[in-house]
LUMROSE-424967 format. One record per residue (C-alpha): residue in one letter; x, y, z. Coordinates in steps of 0.001 Angstrom, whole numbers, plus 524288, in hexadecimal, padded with zeros to 5 digits. Example, Ala and Ser with C-alpha at 12.3 -4.5 7.8 and 13.67 -1.06 7.14 Angstrom:
BEGIN
a8300C7EE6C81E78s835667FBDC81BE4
//
This chain:
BEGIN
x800008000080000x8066680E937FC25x8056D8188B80500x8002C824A4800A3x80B3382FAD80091x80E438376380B28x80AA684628805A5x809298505081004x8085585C4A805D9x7F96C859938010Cx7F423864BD8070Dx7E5B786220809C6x7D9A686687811C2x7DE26875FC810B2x7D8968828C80D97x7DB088894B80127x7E368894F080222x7D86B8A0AF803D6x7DD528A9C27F98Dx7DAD38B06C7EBAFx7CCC08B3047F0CEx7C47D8BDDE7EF11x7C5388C4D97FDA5x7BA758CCE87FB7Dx7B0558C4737F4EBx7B21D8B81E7FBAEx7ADAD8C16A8084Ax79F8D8C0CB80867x7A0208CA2981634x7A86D8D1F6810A3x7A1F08D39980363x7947D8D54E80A0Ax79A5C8E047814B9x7A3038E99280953x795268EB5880164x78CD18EF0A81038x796808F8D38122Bx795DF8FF65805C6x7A0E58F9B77FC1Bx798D58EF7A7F5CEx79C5D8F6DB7E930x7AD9A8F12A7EA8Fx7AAA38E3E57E9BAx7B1F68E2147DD10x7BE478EA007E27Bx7BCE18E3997F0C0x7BDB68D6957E815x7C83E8D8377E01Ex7D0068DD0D7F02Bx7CC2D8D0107F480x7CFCF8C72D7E8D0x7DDB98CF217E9D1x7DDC78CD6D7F8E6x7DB088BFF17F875x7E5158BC467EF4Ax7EE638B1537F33Ex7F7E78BB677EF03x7F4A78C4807F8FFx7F2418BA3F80267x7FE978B6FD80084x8060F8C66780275x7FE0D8C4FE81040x805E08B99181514x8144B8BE0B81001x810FF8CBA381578x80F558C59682308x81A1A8BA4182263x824468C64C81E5Ex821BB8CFCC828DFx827458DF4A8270Cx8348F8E18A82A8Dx83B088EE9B83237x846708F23B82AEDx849648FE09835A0x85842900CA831DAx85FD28FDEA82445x86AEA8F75C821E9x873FC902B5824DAx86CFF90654831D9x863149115182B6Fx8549991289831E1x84BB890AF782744x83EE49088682DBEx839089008E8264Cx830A28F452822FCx832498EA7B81C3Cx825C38E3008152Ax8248A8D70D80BB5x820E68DA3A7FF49x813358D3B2802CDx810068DE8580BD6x812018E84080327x808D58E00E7F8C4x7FD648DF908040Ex7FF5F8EE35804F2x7FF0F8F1577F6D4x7F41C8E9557F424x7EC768F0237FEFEx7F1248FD2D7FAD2x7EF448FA9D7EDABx7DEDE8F76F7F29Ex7DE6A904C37FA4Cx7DCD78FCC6806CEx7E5819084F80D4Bx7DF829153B806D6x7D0C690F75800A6x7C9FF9180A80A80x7CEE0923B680817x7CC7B92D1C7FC96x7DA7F932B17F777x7D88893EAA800A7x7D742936A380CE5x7C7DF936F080DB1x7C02F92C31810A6x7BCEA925688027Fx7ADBA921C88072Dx7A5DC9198C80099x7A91D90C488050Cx7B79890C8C8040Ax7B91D907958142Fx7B2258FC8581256x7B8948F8168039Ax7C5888FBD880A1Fx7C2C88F2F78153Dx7BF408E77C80CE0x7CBAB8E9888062Dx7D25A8E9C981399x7CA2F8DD9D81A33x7CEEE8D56E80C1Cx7DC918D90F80CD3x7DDA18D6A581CDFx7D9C58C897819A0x7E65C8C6C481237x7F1408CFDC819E1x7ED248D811822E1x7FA9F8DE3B829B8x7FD118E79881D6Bx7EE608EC4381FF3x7F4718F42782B38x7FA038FED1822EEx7EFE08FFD281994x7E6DC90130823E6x7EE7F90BBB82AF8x7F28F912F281C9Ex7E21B911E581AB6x7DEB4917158286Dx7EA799222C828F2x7E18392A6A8200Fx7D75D92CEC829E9x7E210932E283265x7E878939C88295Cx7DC4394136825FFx7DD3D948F1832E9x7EA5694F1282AEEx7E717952CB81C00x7F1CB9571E818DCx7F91C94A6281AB8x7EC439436A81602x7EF6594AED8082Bx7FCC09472880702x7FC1C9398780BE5x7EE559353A804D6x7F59B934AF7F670x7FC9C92AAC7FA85x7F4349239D803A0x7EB16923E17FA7Fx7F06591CAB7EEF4x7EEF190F0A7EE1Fx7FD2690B567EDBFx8051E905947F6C8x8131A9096A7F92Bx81E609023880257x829AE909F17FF92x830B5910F480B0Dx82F1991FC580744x8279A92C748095Bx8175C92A8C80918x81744936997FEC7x8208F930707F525x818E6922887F673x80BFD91C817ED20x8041B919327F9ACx806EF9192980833x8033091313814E2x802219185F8229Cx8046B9133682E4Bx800569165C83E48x807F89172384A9Dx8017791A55856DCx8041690EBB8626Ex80F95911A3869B0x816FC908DB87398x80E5F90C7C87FB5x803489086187917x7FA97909EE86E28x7EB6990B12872C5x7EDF2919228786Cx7F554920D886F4Cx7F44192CDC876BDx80013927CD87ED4x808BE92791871DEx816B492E2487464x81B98930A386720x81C6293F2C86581x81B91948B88592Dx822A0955D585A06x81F1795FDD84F70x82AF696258843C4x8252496BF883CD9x819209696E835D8x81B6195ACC83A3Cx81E73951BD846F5x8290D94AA684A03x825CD93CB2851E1x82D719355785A56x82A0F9294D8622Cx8255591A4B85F13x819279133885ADEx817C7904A386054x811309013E8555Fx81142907E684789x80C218FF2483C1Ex80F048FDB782F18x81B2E904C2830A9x81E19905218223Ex8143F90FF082115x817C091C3681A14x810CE92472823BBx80B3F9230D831DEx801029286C83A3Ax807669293A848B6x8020C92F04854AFx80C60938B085CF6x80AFF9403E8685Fx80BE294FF386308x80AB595D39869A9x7FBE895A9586A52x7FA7294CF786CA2x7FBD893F7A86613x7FA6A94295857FAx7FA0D939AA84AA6x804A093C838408Cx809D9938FF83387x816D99332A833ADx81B9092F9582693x8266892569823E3x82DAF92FAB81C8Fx830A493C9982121x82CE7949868172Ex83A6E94A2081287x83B1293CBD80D88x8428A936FC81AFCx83D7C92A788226Dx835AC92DD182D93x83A3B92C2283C0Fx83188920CF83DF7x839779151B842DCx835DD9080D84365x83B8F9016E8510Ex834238F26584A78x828808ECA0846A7x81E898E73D84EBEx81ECB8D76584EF4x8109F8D68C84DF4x807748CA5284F5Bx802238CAEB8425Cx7FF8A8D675837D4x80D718D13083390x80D598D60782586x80E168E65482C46x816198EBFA8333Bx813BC8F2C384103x81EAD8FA1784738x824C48FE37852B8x82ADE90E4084E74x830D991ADB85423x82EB5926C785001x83BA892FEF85019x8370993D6D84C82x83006937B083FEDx828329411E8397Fx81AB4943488385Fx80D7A94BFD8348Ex802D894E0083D7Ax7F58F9461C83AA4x7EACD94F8384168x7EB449580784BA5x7F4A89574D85686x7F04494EC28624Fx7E5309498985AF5x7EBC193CAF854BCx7E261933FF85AB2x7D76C93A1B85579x7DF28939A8846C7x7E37192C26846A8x7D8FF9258884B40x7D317928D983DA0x7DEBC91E57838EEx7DA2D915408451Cx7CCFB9149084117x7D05E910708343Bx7DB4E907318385Cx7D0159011284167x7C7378FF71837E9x7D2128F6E7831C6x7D5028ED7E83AEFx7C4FE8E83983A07x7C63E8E73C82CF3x7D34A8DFD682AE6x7CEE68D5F3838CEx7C0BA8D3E183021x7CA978D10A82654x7D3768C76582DDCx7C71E8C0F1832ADx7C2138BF20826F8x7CC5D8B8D182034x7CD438AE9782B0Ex7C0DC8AC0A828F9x7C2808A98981B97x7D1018A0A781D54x7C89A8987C8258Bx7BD128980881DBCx7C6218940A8125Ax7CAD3889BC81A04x7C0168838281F4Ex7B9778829F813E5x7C5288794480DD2x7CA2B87303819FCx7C33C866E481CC9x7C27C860AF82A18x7BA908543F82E5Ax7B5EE852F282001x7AFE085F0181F58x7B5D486E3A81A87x7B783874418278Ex7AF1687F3282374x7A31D874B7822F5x7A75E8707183166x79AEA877E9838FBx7A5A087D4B844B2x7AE86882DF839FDx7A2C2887D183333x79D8188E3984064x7AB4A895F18431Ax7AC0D89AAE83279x79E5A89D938339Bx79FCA8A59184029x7AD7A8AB0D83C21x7A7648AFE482F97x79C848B7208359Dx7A8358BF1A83E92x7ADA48C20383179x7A1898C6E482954x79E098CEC383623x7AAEE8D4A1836B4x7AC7F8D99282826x79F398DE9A828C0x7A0F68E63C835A1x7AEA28EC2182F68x7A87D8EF17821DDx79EA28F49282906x7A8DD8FC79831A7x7AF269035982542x7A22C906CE82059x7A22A90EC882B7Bx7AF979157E828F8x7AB6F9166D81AB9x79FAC91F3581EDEx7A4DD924CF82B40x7A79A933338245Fx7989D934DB82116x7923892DAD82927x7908492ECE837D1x78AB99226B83C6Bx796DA91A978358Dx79DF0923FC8395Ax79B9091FBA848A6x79A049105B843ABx7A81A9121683FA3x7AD009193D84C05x7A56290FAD855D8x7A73C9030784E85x7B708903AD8486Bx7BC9C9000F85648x7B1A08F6088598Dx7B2A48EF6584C71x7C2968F03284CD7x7BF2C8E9F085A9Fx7B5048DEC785606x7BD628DB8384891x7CC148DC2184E58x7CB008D4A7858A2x7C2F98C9558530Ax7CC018C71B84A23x7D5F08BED4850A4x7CDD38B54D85550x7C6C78B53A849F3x7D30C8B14C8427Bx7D6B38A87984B83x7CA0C8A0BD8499Ex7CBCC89F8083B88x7DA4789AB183CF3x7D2A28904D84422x7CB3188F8183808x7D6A688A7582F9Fx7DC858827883D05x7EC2C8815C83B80x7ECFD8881D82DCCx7E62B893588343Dx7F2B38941383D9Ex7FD40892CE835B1x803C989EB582EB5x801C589AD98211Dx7F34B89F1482197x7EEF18ACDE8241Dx7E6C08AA2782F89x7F2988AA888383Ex7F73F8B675833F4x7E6E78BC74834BBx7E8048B7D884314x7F4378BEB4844DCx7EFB68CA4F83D35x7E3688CD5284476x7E4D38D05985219x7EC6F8DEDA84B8Ax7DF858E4318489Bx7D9A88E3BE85597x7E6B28E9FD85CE2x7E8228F2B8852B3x7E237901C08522Dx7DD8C8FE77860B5x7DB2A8F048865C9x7CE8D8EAA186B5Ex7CD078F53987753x7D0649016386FCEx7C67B8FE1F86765x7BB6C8FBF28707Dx7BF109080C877ECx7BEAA9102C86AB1x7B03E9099C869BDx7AEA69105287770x7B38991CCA87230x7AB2391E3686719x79FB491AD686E0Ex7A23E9258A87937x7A62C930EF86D87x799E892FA286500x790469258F86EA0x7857F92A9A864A5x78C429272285896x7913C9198785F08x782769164186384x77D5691AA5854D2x7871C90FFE85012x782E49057A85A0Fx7734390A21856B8x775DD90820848BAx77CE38F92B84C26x770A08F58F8518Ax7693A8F8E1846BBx770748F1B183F2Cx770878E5BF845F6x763208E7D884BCCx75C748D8D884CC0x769188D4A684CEFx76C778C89785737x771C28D02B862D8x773618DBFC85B93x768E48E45786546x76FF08DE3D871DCx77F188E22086D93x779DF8EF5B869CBx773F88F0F687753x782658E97D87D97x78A048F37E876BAx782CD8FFA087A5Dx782E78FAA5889ACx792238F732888C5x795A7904F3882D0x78C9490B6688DC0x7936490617898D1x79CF490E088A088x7A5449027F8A08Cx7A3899000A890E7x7B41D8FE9089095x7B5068F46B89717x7A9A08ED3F88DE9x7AE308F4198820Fx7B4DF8E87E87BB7x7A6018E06687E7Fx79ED58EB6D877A2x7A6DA8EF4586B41x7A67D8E127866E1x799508E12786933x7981D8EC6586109x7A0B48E7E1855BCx798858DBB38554Dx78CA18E425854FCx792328EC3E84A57x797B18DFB8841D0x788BE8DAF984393x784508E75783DAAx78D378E6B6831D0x78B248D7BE82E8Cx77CAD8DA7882E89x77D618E3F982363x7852A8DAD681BE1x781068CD3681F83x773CF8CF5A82935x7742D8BF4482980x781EB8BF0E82F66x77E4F8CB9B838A3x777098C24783E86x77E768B5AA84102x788F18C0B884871x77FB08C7C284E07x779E48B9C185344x7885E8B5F685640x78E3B8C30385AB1x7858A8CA5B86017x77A3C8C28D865E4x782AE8B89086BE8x791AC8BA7D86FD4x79A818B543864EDx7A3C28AABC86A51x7B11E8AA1986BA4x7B42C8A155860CFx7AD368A22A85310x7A49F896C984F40x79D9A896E485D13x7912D89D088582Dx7843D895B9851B0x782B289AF184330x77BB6890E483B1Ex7828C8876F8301Bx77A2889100827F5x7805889C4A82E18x78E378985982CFCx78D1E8927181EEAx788348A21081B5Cx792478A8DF822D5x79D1589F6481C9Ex7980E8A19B81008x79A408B10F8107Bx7A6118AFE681861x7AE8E8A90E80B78x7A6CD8A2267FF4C
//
């Protein structure tokens, strides 16, 4: 009798690589939430984004940019003051090809206004496609986008600046902004003693003429490759925001020394840094003493930003272990037909399509925020409690769909490890989970009639709605109390998940239910799959969630 040969390279039972896919299309929730919020008419352009996005090709520029991390290069070879860093080529790629999309500048008209229309929420699909493939270069397009807002407060840097921000070109040589095709901007405000209360910075600015001069250290600066950054300095007046360009007016690099970069967790592909400033020169952003007020304008943006790209990172773990389970077969059966697989997608996938709605819904808000009062308020009230909701769901979230895929999931080779490395950035970053409930609290005691039109107009729009009625009535009790701190973290979720209910029932009233039912009428538990949606139910929600 012959044995049969000993072959251990037949590769059987996987998953199919889950590239050169439309990332748009193949996103039912996403699809469904871009036309409720006004951009129904970019399909065709939002399309052609996601069949470029989810190329293998560009899958592909995501992993190298992460396995080849940036490099300082702070002296040459002869001992000279370089500071500078080093990318692979496949960074630069991800940043021309978001560039190149007007994921950085889409918002803005070429004067720095707001464009209108729906450009927020076509812009933010854009951004939610491209997270899903490499997120770390999203930081400086997100800051280069959101920089705008703050330099308004100063037109006269707005005018120069906006020619160049405003192309759609994107330019990594080490020289002056003015001589470049397109620039990026950068933002340094923590400092060593800490980075929630930035009233307590120490780096100074002392006047030089029609300009400052700065001189002290930022704990953490990112994207340090920048041609420009907005930093916040202690002046005459009081902390102030500035301008600090790479390159100095006569052509000279800037005083802005890099002491190394931050050896971060994940977000490998960008670079964060540790710097000093000694005497590097700068332009005043605003009025003296007011830089709070001026670059929160950039924070608001840079908020808005991190829901989006966690949306993003959720739902492309959804979709690696959708992909998976529908090809992986286990107890001869596809582990997507296994009913306790199907109960975790099924409940995973309603997270998602709740999430994209509630952000889409979010940049409506920004989109009509100039004219419009009421979104206006939505937009002020809601940014920190969705950044709270999204961010912070996202780890676990990811974690449960590495679960999905079992030791592939784990393993470096697949891009869930680096999403679940990845996420946790977005709820630290631009103020973690407290900051953002106590910015809820501040918005709520600076306009309490504007905040209570906004929670009025939720319960219209959920009105009928399982448990909609009682979280209304929770959250107006919590933010009454005298002791609504301490509760704060209890009520702004409760909120969020209010609000996400609200924006899935205008897309998908069928779906506003089952989370409503899930969410909001009963408490969620702590691990997906542990709710009661019907084999009916789940087969629908998997069905939208990937074809």
């Amino acid at each position: 009798m012959t044995k049969a040969p000993f072959a251990t390279h037949d590769v059987l039972n996987q998953s199919p690589p889950f590239w050169d896919i439309d990332l748009f299309t193949t996103d039912a929730p996403l699809v469904a939430a871009v036309a409720a919020n006004g951009a129904a008419a970019a399909t065709a352009e939002l399309s052609d984004f996601g069949k470029h996005w989810g190329s293998a090709a560009m899958a592909e520029r995501g992993r190298i940019a992460n396995e080849n991390q940036p490099k300082l290069r702070t002296f040459d070879a002869r001992g000279n003051r370089r500071d500078e860093v080093e990318f692979h080529p496949a960074y630069h790629e991800l940043m021309a090809h978001s560039a190149h999309a007007g994921v950085h500048n889409s918002t803005w008209t070429m004067d720095g206004k707001p464009a209108g229309g729906a450009a927020e929420v076509m812009r933010a699909a854009r951004f939610y496609i491209a997270a899903q493939v490499e997120t770390g270069h999203l930081c400086p397009i997100t800051m280069t986008r959101a920089s705008v807002a703050a330099l308004a407060s100063q037109p006269d840097i707005l005018a120069k600046t906006m020619p160049v921000i405003g192309t759609r070109a994107y330019d990594p040589g080490f020289a002056p902004w003015w001589t470049k095709r397109g620039m990026t901007l950068g933002m340094g405000m923590t400092e060593k003693q800490g980075g929630t209360d930035v009233r307590a910075n120490m780096t100074w600015a002392e006047r030089d003429g029609g300009c400052y001069r700065i001189t002290g250290h930022k704990w953490f600066m990112s994207a340090p490759m920048c041609d420009a950054f907005l930093v916040l300095a202690q002046a005459e007046q009081g902390l102030s925001c500035f301008f600090m360009p790479r390159f100095a007016p006569d052509g000279t690099v800037n005083a802005i020394h890099f002491q190394r970069l931050k050896d971060k967790l994940g977000n490998r592909s960008n670079a964060s840094s540790e710097v000093e400033f000694h005497g590097a020169h700068a332009e005043l952003i605003g009025e003296e003493g007011k830089g709070i007020r001026t670059i929160i304008q950039m924070v608001q943006l840079t908020r808005q930003d991190c829901a989006i790209a966690s949306a993003g990172l959720m739902r492309s773990g959804l979709a690696h272990a959708l992909n998976h389970a529908r090809h992986r077969s286990v107890f001869q059966k596809h582990l997507a037909d296994q009913p306790l697989m199907q109960a975790v997608l099924s409940d995973m996938a309603l997270h998602v399509e709740a999430s994209i709605a509630l952000v889409m819904r979010l940049c409506r808000a920004f989109d009509r925020a100039p004219t419009d009062a009421g979104e206006a308020a939505y937009m002020r009230l809601l940014t920190p409690a969705i950044k709270y909701w999204t961010c912070k769901s996202a780890p676990g979230f990811l974690y449960e769909a590495m679960e999905c895929l079992g030791g592939n999931g784990y393993v470096e080779e697949g891009i869930l490890a680096r999403h679940y490395r990845e996420s946790p950035v977005n709820a630290i970053w631009e103020g973690s989970g407290n900051v953002m409930c106590l910015d809820v609290l501040r918005a709520l005691g600076r306009e309490a009639d504007a905040a209570l039109a906004v929670l009025r107009a939720l319960a219209d729009e959920t009105r009928g709605l399982p448990g909609a009625a009682e979280a209304v009535a929770s959250i107006g009790q919590s933010f009454r109390r005298p002791d609504s701190e301490r509760i704060a973290r209890l009520a702004v979720e409760k909120l969020a998940l209010l609000a996400a209910t609200a924006a899935l029932n205008q897309v998908a009233p069928k779906n506003a239910e089952l989370f409503a039912v899930t969410r909001l009428a009963e408490r969620h538990a702590g691990m997906y799959g542990a709710v009661d949606l019907s084999d009916a139910d789940q087969r629908a929600l998997l069905a939208r969630a990937l074809p």
